[in-house]
TORDO-99293 format. One record per atom (N, C-alpha, C): residue number from 1; atom name; y, z, x. Coordinates in pm, 1 decimal. Last residue first. Example, Ala and Ser with C-alpha at 12.3 -4.5 7.8 and 13.67 -1.06 7.14 Angstrom:
+-----+------+----------+----------+----------+
|  nr | atom |       py |       pz |       px |
+-----+------+----------+----------+----------+
|   2 |    N |   -225.0 |    708.0 |   1285.0 |
|   2 |   CA |   -106.0 |    714.0 |   1367.0 |
|   2 |    C |      3.0 |    787.0 |   1290.0 |
|   1 |    N |   -569.0 |    780.0 |   1319.0 |
|   1 |   CA |   -450.0 |    780.0 |   1230.0 |
|   1 |    C |   -330.0 |    780.0 |   1320.0 |
+-----+------+----------+----------+----------+
//
This chain:
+-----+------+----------+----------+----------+
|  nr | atom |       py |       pz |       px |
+-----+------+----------+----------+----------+
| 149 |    N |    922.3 |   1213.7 |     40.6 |
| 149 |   CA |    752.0 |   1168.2 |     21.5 |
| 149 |    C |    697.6 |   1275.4 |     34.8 |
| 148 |    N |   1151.9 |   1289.9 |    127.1 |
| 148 |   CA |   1121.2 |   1298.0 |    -23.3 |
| 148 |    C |    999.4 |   1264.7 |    -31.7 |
| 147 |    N |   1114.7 |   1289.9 |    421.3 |
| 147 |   CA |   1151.1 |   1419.3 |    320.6 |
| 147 |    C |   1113.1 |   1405.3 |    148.0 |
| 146 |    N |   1125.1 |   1013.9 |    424.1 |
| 146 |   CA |   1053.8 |   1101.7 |    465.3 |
| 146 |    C |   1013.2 |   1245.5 |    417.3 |
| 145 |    N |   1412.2 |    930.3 |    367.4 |
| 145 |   CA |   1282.0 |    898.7 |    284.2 |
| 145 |    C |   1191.8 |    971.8 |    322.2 |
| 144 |    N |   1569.7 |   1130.2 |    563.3 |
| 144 |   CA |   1591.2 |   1144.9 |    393.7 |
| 144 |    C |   1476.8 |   1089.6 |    335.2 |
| 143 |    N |   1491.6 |    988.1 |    772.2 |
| 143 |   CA |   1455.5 |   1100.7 |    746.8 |
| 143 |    C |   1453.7 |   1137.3 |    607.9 |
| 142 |    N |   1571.6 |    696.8 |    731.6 |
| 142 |   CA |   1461.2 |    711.5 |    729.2 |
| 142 |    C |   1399.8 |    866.3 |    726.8 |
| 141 |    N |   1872.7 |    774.5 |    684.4 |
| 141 |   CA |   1740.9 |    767.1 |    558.2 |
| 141 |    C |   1651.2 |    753.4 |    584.9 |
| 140 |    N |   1935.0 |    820.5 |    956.0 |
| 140 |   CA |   1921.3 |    911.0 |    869.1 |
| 140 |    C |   1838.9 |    906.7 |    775.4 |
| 139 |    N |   1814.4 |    584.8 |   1069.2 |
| 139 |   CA |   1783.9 |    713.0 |   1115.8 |
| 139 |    C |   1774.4 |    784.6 |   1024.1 |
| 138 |    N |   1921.7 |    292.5 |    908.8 |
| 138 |   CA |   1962.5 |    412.9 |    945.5 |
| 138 |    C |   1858.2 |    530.7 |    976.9 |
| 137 |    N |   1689.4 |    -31.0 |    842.7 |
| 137 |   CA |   1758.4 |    118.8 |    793.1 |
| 137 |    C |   1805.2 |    214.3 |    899.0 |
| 136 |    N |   1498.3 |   -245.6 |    841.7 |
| 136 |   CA |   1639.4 |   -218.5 |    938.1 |
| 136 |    C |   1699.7 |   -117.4 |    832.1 |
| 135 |    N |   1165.8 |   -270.8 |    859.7 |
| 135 |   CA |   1283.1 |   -211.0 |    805.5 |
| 135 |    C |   1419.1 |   -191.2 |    922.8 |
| 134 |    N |    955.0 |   -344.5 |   1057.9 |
| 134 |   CA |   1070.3 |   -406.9 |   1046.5 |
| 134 |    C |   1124.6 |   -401.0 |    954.3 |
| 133 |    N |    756.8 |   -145.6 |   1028.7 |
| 133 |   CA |    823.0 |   -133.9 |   1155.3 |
| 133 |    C |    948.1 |   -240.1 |   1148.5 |
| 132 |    N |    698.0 |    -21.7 |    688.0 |
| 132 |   CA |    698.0 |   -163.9 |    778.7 |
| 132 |    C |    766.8 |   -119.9 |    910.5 |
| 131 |    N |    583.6 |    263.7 |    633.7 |
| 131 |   CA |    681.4 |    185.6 |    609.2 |
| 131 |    C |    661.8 |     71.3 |    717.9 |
| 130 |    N |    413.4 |    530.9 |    674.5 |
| 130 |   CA |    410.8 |    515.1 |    533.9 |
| 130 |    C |    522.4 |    411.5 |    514.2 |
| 129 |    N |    365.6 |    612.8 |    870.7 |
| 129 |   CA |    507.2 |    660.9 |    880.6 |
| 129 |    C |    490.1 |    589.9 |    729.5 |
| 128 |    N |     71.5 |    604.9 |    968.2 |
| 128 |   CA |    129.7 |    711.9 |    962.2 |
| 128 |    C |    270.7 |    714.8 |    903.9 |
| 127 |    N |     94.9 |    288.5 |    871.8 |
| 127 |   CA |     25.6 |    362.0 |    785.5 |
| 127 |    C |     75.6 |    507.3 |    788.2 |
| 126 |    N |    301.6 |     54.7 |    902.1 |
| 126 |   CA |    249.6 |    186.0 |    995.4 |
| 126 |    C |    216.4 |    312.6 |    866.8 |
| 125 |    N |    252.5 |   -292.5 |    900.0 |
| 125 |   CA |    256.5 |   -175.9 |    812.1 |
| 125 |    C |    240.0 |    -22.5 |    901.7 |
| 124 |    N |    254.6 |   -523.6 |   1024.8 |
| 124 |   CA |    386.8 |   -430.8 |   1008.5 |
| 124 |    C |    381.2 |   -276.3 |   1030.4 |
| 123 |    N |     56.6 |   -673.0 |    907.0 |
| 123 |   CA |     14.8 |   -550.8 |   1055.6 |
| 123 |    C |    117.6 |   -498.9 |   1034.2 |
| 122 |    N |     60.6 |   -818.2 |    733.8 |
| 122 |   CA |     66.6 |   -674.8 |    701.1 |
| 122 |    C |     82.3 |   -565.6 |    801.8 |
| 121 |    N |    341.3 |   -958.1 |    993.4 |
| 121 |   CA |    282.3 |   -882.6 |    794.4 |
| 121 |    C |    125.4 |   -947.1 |    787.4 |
| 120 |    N |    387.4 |  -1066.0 |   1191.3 |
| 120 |   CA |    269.7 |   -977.4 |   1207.1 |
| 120 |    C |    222.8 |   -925.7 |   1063.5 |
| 119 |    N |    579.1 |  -1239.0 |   1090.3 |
| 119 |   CA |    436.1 |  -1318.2 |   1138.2 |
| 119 |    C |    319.3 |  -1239.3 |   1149.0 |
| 118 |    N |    800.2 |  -1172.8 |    855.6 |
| 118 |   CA |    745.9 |  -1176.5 |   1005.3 |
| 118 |    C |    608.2 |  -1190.6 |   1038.6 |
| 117 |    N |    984.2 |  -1307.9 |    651.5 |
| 117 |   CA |    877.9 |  -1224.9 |    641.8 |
| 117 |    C |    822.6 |  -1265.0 |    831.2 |
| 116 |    N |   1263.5 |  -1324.7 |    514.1 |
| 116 |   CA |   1214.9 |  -1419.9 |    631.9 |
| 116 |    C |   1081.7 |  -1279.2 |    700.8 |
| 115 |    N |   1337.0 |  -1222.2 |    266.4 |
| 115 |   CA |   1342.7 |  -1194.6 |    393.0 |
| 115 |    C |   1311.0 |  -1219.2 |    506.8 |
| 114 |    N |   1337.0 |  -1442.7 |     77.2 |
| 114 |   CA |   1479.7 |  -1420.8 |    133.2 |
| 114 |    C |   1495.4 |  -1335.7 |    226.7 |
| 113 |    N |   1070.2 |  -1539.8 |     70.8 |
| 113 |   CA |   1189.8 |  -1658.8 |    138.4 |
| 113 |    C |   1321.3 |  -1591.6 |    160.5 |
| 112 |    N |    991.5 |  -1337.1 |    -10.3 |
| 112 |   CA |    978.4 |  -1338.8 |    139.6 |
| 112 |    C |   1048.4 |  -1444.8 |    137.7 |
| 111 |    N |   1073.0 |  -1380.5 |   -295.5 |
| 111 |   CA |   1134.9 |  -1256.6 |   -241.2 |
| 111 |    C |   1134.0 |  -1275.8 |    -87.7 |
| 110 |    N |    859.7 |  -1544.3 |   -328.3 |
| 110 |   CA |    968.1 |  -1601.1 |   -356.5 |
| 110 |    C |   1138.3 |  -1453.5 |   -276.5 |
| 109 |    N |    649.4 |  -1395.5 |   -336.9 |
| 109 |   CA |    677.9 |  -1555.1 |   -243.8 |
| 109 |    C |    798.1 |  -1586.0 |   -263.4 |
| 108 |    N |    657.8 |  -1234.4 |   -540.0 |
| 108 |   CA |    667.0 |  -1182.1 |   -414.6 |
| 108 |    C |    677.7 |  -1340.4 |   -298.8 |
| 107 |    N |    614.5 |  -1373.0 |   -771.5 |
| 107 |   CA |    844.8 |  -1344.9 |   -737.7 |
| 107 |    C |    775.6 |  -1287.7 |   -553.7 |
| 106 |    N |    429.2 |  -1504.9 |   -734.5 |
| 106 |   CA |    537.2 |  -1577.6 |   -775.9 |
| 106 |    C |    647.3 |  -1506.5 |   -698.2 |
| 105 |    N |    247.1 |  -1261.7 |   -760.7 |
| 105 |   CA |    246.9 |  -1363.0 |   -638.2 |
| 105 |    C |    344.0 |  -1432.6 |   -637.3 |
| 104 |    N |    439.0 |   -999.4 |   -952.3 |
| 104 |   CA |    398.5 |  -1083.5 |   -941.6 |
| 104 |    C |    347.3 |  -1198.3 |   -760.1 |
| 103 |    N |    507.4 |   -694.3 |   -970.0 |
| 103 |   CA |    593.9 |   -811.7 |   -929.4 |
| 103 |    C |    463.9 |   -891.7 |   -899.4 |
| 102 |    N |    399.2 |   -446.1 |  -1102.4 |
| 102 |   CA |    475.3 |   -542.9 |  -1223.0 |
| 102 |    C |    491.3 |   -675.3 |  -1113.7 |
| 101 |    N |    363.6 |   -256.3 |   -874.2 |
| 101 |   CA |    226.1 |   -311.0 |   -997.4 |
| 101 |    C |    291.7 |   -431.3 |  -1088.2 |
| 100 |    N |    600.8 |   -226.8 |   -721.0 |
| 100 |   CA |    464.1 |   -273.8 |   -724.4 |
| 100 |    C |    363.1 |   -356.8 |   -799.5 |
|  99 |    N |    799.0 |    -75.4 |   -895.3 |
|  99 |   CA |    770.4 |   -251.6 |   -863.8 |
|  99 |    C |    637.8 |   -297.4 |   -823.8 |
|  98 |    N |    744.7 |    151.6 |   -781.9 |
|  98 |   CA |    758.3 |    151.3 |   -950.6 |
|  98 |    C |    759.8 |    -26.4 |   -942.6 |
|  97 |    N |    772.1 |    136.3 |   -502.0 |
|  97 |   CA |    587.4 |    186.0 |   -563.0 |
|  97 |    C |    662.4 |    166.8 |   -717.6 |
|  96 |    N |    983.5 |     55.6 |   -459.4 |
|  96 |   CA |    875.9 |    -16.4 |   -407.8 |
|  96 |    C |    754.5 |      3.2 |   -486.2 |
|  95 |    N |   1150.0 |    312.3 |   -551.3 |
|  95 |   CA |   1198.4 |    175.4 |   -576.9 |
|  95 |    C |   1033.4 |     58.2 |   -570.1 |
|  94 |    N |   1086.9 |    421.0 |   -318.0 |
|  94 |   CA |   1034.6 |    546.0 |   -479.5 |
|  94 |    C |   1066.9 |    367.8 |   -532.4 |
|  93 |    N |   1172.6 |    312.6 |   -125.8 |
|  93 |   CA |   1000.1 |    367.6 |   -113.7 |
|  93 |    C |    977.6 |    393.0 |   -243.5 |
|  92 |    N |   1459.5 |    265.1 |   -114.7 |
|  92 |   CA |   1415.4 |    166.5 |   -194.4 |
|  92 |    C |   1233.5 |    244.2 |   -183.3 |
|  91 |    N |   1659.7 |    447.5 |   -212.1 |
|  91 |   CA |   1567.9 |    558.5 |   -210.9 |
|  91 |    C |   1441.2 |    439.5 |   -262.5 |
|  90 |    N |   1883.7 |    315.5 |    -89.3 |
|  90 |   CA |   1830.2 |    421.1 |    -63.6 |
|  90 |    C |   1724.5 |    452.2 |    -74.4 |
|  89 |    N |   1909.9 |    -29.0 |    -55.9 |
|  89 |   CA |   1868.1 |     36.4 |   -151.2 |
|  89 |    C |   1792.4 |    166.1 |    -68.2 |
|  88 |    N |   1958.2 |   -289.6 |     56.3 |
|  88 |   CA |   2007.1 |   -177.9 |     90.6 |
|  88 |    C |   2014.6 |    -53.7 |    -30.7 |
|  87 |    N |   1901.0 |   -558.4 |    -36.6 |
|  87 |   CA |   1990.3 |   -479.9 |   -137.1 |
|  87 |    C |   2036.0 |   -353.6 |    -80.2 |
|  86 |    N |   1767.1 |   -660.7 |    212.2 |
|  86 |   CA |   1879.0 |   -678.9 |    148.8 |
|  86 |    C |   1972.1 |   -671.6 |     36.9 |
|  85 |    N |   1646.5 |   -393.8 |    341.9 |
|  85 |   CA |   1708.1 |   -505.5 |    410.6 |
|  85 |    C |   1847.7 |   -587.1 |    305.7 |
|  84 |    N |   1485.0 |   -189.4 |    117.5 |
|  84 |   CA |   1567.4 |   -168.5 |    181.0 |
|  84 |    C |   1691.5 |   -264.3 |    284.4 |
|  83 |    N |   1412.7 |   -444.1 |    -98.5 |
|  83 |   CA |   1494.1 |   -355.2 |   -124.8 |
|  83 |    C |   1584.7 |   -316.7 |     14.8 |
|  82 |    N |   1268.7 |   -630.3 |    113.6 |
|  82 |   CA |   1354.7 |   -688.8 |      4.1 |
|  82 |    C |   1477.4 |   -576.5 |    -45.4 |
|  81 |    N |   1059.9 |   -439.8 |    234.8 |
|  81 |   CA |   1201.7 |   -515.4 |    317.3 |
|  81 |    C |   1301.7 |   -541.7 |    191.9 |
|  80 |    N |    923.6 |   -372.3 |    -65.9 |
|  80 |   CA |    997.5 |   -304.4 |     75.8 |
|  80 |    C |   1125.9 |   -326.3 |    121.1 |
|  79 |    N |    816.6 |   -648.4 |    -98.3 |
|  79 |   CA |    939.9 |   -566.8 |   -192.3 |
|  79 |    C |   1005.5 |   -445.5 |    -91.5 |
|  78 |    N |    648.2 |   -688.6 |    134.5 |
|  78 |   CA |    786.6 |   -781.8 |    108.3 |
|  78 |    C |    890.5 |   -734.8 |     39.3 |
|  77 |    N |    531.0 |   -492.6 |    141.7 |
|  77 |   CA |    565.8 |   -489.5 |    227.0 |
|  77 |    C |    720.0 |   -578.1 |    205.7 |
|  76 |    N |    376.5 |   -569.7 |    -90.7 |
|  76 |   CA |    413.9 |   -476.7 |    -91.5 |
|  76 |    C |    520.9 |   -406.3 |     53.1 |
|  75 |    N |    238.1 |   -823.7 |     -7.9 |
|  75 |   CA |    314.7 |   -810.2 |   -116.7 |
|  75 |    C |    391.1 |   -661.2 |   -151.6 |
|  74 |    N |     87.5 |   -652.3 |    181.7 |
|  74 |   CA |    172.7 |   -803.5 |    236.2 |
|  74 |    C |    285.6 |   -791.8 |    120.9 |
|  73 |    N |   -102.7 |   -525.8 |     55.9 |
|  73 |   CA |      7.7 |   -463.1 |    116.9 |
|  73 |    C |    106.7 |   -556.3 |    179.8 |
|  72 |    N |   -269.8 |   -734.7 |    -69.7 |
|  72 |   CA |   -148.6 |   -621.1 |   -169.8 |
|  72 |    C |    -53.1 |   -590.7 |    -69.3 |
|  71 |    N |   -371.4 |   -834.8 |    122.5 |
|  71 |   CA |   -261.4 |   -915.6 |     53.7 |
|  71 |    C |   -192.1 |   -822.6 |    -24.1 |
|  70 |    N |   -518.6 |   -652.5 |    199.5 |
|  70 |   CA |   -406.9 |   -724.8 |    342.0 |
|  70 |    C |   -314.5 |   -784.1 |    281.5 |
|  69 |    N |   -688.5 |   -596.9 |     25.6 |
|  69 |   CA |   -606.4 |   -501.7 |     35.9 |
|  69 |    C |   -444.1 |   -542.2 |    115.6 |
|  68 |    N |   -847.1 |   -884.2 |     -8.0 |
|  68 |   CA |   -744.4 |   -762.7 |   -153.1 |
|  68 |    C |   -633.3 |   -698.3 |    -86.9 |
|  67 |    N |   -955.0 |   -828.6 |    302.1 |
|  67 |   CA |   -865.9 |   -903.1 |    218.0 |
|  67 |    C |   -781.7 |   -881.4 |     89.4 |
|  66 |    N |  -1073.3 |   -586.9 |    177.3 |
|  66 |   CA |   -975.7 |   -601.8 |    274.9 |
|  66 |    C |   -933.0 |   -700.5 |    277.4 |
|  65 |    N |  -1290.8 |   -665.0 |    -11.2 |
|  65 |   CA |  -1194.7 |   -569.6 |    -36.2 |
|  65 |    C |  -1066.0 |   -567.3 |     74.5 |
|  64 |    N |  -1389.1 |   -814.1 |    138.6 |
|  64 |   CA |  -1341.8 |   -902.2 |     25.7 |
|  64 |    C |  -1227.3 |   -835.0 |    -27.2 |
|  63 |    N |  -1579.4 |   -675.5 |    351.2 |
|  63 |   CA |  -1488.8 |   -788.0 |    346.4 |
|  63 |    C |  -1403.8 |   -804.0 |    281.1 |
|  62 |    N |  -1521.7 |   -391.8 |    140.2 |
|  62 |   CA |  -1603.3 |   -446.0 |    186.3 |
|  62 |    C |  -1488.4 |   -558.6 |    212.5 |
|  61 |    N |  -1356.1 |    -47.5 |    250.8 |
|  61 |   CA |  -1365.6 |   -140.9 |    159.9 |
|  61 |    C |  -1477.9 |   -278.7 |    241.1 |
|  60 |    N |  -1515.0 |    295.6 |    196.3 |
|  60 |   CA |  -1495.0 |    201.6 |    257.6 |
|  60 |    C |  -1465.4 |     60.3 |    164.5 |
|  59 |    N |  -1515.5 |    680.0 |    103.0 |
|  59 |   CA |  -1527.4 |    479.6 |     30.3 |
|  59 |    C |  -1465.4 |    416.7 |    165.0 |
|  58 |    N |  -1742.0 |    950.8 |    154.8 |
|  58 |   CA |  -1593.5 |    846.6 |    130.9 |
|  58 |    C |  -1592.2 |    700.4 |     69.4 |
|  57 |    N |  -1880.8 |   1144.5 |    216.4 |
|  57 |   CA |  -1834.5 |   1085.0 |    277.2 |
|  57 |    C |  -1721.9 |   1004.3 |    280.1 |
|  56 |    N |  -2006.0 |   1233.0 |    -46.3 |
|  56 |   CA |  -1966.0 |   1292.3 |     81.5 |
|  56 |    C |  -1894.7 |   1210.5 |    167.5 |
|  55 |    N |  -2132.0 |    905.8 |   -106.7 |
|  55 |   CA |  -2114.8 |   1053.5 |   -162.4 |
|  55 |    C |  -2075.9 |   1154.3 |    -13.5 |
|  54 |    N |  -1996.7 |    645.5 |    -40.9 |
|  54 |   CA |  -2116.7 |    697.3 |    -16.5 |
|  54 |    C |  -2093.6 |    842.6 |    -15.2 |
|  53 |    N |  -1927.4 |    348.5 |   -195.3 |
|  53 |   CA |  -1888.4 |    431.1 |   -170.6 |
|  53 |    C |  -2013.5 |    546.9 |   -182.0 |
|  52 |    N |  -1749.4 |     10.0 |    -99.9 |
|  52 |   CA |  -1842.4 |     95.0 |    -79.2 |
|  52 |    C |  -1822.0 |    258.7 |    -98.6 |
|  51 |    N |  -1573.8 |   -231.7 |   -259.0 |
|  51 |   CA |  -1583.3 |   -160.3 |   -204.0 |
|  51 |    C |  -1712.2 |    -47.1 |   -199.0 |
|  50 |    N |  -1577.4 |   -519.0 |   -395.9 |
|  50 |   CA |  -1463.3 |   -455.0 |   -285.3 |
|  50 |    C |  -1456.5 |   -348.5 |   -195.3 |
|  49 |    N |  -1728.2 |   -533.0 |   -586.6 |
|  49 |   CA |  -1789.6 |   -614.9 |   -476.4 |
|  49 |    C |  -1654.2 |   -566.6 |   -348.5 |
|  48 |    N |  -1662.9 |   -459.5 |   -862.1 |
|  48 |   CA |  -1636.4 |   -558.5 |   -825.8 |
|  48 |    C |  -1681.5 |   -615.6 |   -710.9 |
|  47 |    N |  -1838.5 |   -218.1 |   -828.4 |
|  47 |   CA |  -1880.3 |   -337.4 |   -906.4 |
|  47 |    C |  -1853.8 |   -435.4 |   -904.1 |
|  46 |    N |  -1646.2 |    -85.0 |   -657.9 |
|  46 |   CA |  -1758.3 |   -130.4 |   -616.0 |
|  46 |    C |  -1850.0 |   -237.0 |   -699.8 |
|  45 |    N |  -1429.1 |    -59.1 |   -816.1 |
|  45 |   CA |  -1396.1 |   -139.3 |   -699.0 |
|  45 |    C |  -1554.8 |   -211.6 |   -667.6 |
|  44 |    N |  -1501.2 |    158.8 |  -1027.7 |
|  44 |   CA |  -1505.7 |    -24.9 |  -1062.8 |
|  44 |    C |  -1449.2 |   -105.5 |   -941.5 |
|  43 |    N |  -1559.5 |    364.3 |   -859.9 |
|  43 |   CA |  -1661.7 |    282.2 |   -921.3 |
|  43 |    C |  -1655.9 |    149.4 |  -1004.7 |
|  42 |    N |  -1291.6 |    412.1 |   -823.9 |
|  42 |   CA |  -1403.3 |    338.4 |   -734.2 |
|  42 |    C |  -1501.4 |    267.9 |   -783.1 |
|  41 |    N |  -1217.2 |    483.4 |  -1071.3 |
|  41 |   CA |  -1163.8 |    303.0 |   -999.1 |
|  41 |    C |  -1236.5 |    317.1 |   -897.0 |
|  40 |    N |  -1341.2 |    727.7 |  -1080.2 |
|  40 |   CA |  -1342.5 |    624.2 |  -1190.9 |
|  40 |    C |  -1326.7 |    496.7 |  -1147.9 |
|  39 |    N |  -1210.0 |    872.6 |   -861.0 |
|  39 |   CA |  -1401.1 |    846.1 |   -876.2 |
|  39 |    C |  -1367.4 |    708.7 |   -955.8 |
|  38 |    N |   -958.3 |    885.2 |   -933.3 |
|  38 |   CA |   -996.5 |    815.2 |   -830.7 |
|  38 |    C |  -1112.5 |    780.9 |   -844.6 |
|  37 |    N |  -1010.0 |   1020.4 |  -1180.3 |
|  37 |   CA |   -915.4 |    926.1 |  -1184.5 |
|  37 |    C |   -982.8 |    827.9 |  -1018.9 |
|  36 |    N |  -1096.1 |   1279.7 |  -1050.5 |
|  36 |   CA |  -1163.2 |   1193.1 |  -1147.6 |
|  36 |    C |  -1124.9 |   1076.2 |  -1166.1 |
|  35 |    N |   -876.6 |   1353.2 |   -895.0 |
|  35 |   CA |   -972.6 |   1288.2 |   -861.7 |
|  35 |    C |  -1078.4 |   1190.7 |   -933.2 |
|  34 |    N |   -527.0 |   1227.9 |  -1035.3 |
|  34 |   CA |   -691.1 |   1351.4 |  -1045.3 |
|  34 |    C |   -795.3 |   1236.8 |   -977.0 |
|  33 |    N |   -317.9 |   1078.2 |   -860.1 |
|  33 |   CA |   -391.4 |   1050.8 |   -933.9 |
|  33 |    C |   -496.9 |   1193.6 |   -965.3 |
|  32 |    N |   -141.1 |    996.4 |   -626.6 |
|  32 |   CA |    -91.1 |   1067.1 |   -712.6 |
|  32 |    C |   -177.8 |   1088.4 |   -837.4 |
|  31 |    N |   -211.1 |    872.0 |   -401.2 |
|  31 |   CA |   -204.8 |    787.4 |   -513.4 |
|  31 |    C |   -132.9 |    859.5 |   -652.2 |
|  30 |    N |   -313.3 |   1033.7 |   -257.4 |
|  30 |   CA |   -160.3 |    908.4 |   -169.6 |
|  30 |    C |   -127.6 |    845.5 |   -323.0 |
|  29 |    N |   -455.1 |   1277.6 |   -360.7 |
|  29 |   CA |   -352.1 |   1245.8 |   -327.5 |
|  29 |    C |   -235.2 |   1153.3 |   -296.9 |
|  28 |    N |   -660.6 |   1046.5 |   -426.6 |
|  28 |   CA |   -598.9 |   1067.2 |   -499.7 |
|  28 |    C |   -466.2 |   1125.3 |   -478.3 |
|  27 |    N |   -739.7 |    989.7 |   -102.4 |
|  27 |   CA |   -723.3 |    878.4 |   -194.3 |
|  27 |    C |   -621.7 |    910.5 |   -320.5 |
|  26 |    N |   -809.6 |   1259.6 |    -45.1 |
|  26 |   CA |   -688.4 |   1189.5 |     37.3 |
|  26 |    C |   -645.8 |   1072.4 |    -36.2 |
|  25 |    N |  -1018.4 |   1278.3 |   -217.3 |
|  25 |   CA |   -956.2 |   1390.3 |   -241.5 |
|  25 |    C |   -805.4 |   1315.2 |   -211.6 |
|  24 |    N |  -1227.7 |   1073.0 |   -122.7 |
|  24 |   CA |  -1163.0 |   1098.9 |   -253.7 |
|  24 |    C |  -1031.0 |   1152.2 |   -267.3 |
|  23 |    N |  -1163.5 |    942.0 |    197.6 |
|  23 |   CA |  -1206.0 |   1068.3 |    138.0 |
|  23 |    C |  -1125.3 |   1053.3 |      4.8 |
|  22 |    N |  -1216.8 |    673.3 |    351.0 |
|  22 |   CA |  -1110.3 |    717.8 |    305.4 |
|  22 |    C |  -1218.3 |    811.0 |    198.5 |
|  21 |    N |  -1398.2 |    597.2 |    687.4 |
|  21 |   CA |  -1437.0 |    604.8 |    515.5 |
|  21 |    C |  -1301.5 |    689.8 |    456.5 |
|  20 |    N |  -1195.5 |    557.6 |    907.4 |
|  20 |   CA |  -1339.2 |    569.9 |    879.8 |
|  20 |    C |  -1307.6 |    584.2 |    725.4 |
|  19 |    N |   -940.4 |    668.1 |   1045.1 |
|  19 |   CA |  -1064.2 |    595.4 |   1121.7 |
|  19 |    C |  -1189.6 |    603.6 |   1103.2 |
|  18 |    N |   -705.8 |    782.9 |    905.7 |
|  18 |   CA |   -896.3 |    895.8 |    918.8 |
|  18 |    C |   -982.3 |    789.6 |    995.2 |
|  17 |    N |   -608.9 |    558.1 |    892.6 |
|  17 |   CA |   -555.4 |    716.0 |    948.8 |
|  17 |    C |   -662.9 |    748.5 |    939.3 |
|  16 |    N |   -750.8 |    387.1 |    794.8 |
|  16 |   CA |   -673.7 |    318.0 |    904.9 |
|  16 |    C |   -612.7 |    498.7 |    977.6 |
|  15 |    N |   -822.9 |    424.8 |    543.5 |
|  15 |   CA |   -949.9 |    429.2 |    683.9 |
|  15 |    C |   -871.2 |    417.8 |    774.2 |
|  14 |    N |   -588.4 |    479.1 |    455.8 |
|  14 |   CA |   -662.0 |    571.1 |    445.0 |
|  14 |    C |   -723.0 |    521.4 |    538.7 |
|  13 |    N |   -522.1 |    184.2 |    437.0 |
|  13 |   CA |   -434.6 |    242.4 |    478.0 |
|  13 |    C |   -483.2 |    405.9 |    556.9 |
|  12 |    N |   -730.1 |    109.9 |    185.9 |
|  12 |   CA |   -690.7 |     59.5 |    357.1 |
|  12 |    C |   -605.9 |    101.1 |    475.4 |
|  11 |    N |   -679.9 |    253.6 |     -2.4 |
|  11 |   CA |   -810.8 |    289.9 |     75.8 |
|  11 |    C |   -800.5 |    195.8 |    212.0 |
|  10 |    N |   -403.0 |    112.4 |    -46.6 |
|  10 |   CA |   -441.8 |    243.6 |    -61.1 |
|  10 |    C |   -555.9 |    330.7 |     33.6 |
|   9 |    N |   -508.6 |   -115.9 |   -158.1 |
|   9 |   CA |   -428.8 |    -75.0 |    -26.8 |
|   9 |    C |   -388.5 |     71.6 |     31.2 |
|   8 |    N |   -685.9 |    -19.7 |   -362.8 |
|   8 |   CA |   -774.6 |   -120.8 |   -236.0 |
|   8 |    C |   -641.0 |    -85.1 |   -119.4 |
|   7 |    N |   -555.0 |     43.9 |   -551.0 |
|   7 |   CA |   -628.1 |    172.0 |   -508.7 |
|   7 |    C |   -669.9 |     97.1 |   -361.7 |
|   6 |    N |   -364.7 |   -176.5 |   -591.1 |
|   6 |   CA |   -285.5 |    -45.9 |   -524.9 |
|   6 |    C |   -391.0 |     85.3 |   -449.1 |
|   5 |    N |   -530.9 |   -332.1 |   -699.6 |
|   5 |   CA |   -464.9 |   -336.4 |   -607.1 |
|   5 |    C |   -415.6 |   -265.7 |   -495.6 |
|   4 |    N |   -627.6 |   -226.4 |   -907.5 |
|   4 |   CA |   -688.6 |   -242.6 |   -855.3 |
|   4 |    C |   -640.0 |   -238.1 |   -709.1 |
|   3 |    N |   -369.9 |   -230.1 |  -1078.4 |
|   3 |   CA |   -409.2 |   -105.4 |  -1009.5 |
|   3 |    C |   -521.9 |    -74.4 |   -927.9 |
|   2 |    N |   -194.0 |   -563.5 |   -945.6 |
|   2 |   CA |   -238.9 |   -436.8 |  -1036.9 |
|   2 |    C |   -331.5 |   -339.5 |   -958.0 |
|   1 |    N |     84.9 |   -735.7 |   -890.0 |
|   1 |   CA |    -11.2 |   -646.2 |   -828.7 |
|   1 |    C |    -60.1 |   -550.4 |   -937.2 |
+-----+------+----------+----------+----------+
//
């Protein structure tokens, strides 16, 4: 997964809470980025044909871009489960986003053979709670992850 990647699931996740055009500002925040930083990869989303973006208002992704995005977060969903399910890995969210960008279509196909990936991925995904609905984790850490985001 590269950083294309991450800005497209990113801005999918965003329209999915603001129900509508993902705002610069909210973009760089989730992303940890200066805005400028955000402006910059929009404007190469949109060249690429992924995404729309209309001053004031925000960026939207196009067809092509949501697709991009359904598969990053698919692949991102899998390292997820993978950590927290079967390495049982605490603090696997901070774990997930440093893997991200490096794990490959290869190892992520190869990772869902060991979590037996569920039929609704990406839908999983609960954008407000920032985690798959089929994490099997403790209460507690799900507060503890919470807290640290």
């Amino acid at each position: 997964m590269n950083t294309a990647d991450q800005y497209v699931k990113a801005i999918y996740l965003l329209q999915q809470v603001e129900n509508g055009p993902a705002s610069t500002g909210a973009l760089a925040d989730r992303l940890d980025v200066s805005p400028a930083s955000a402006n910059e990869m929009i404007g190469k989303l949109e060249s690429r044909g992924l995404a729309e973006h209309e001053k004031y208002k925000g960026v939207s992704l196009t067809d092509e871009g949501i697709i991009q995005a359904r598969d990053a977060l698919q692949t991102y969903c899998i390292i997820e489960r993978f950590l927290a399910n079967v390495l049982s890995v605490s603090e696997f969210r901070a774990e997930a986003r440093e893997l991200e960008p490096v794990i490959d279509d290869l190892v992520a196909e190869r990772l869902d053979t060991i979590i037996d990936r569920e039929d609704d991925c990406p839908d999983c995904f609960d954008p407000e709670t920032d985690a798959c609905c089929h994490l099997k984790i403790g209460a507690e850490s799900t507060e503890t992850e919470q807290r640290a985001d």
